[in-house]
Kinemage of the C-alpha trace (Angstrom):
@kinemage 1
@onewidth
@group {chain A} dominant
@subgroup {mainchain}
@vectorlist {calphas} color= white
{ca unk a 1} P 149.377 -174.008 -126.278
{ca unk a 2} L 152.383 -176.484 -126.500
{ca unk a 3} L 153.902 -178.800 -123.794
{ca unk a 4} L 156.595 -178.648 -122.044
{ca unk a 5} L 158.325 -181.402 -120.062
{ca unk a 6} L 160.710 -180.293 -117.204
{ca unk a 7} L 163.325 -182.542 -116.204
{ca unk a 8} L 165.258 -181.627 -113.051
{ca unk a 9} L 169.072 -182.722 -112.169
{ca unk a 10} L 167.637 -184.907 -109.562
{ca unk a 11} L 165.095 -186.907 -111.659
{ca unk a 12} L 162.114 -185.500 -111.426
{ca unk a 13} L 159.729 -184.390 -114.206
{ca unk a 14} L 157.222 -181.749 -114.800
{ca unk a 15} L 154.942 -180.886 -117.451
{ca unk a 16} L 153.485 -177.818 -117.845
{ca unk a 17} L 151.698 -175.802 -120.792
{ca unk a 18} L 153.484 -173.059 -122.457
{ca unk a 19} L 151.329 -169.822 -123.771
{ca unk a 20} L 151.699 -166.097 -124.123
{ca unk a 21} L 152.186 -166.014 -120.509
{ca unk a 22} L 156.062 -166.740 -119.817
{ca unk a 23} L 156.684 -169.880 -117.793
{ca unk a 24} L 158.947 -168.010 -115.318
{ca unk a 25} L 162.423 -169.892 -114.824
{ca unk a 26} L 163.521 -168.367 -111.371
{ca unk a 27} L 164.865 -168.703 -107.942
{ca unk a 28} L 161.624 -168.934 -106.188
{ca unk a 29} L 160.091 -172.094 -105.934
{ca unk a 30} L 156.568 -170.885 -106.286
{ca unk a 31} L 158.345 -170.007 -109.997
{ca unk a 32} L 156.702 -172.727 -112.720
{ca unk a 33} L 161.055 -173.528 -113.345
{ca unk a 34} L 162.417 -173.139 -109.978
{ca unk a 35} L 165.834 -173.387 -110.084
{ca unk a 36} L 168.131 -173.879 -106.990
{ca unk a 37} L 170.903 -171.238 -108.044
{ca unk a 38} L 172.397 -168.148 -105.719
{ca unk a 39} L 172.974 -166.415 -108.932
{ca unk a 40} L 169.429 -166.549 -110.366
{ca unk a 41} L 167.125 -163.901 -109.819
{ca unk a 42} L 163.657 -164.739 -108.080
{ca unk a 43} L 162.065 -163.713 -111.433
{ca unk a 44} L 165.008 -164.495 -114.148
{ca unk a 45} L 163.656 -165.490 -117.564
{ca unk a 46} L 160.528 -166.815 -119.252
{ca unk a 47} L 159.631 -169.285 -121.939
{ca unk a 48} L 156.557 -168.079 -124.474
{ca unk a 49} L 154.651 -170.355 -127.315
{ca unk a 50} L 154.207 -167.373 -129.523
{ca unk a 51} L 153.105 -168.096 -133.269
{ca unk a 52} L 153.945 -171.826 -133.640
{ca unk a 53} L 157.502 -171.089 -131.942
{ca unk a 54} L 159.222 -171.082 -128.294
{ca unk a 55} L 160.508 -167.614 -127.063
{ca unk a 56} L 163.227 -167.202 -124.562
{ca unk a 57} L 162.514 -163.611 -122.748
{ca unk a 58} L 164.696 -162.380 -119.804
{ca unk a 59} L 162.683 -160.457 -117.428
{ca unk a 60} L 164.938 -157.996 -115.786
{ca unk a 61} L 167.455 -160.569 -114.152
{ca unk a 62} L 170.467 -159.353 -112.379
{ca unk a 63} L 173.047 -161.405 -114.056
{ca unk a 64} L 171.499 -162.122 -117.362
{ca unk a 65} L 169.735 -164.707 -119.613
{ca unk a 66} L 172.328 -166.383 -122.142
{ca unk a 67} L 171.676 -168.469 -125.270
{ca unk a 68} L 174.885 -170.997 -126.402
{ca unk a 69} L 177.409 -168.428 -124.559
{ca unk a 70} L 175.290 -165.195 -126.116
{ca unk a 71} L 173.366 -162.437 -123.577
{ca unk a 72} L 170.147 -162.043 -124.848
{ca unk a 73} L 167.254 -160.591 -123.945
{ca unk a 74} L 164.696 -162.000 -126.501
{ca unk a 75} L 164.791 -164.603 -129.030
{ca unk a 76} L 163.326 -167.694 -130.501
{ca unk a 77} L 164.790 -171.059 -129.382
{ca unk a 78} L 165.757 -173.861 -131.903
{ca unk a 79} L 166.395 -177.389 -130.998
{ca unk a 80} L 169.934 -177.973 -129.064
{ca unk a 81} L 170.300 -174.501 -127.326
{ca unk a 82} L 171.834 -173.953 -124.360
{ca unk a 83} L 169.853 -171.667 -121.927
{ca unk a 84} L 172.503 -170.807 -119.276
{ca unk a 85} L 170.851 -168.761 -116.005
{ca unk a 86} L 173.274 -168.327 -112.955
{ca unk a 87} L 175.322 -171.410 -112.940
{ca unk a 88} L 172.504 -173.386 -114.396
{ca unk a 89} L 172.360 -174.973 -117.547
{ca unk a 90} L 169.073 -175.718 -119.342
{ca unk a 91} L 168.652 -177.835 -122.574
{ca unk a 92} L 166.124 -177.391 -124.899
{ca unk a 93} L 165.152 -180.613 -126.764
{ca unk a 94} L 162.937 -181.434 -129.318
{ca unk a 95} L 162.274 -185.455 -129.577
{ca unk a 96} L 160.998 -187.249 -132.267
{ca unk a 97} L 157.976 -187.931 -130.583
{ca unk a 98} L 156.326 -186.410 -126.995
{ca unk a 99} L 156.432 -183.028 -125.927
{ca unk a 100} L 159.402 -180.476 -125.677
{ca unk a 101} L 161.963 -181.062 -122.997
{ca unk a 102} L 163.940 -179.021 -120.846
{ca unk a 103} L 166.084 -180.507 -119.225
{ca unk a 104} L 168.126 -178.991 -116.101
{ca unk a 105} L 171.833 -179.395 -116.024
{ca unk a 106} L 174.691 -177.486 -114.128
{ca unk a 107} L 177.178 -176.292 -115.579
{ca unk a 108} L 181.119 -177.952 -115.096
């Protein structure tokens, strides 16, 4: 298991364990990333902790999961990417110290 700290646009922080299980990023906000976004899908992508590394996984979205501008449908995430769902921006960070962060931005 790893952490994983949340930040929303309007301030507000989660923290939540990542596992095998995805930590869905969707449009509902029963989701463990709800994101406020038209163009999300209720269940849109998930976030694994899968052999000492973070996993980006779409799960049949509508309008796709991208990575720094790429569709992708799988991968591993490094520190820096861009996760862009709908018009939603996510950051991944890695800090010196603390758990992971992502951190919710929208896109210009």
């Amino acid at each position: 298991m790893a952490a994983i700290m949340y930040k929303q646009s309007d301030g507000t922080e989660k923290l939540l364990e990542a596992g095998e299980n995805p930590l869905v990023i969707g449009r509902l906000k029963d989701s463990d990333i709800p994101v406020r976004d038209p163009f999300l899908s209720r269940i849109h992508c998930g976030i694994i902790y899968h052999n000492q590394q973070f996993h980006l996984k779409d799960l049949g979205s509508a309008n796709g999961t991208y990575r720094n501008g790429s569709r992708v449908f799988e991968c591993t995430l490094a520190p820096g990417d861009r996760i862009q769902v709908g018009n939603t921006t996510l950051f991944f960070e890695v800090p010196g110290t603390g758990p992971i962060v992502l951190r919710q931005g929208v896109r210009p």
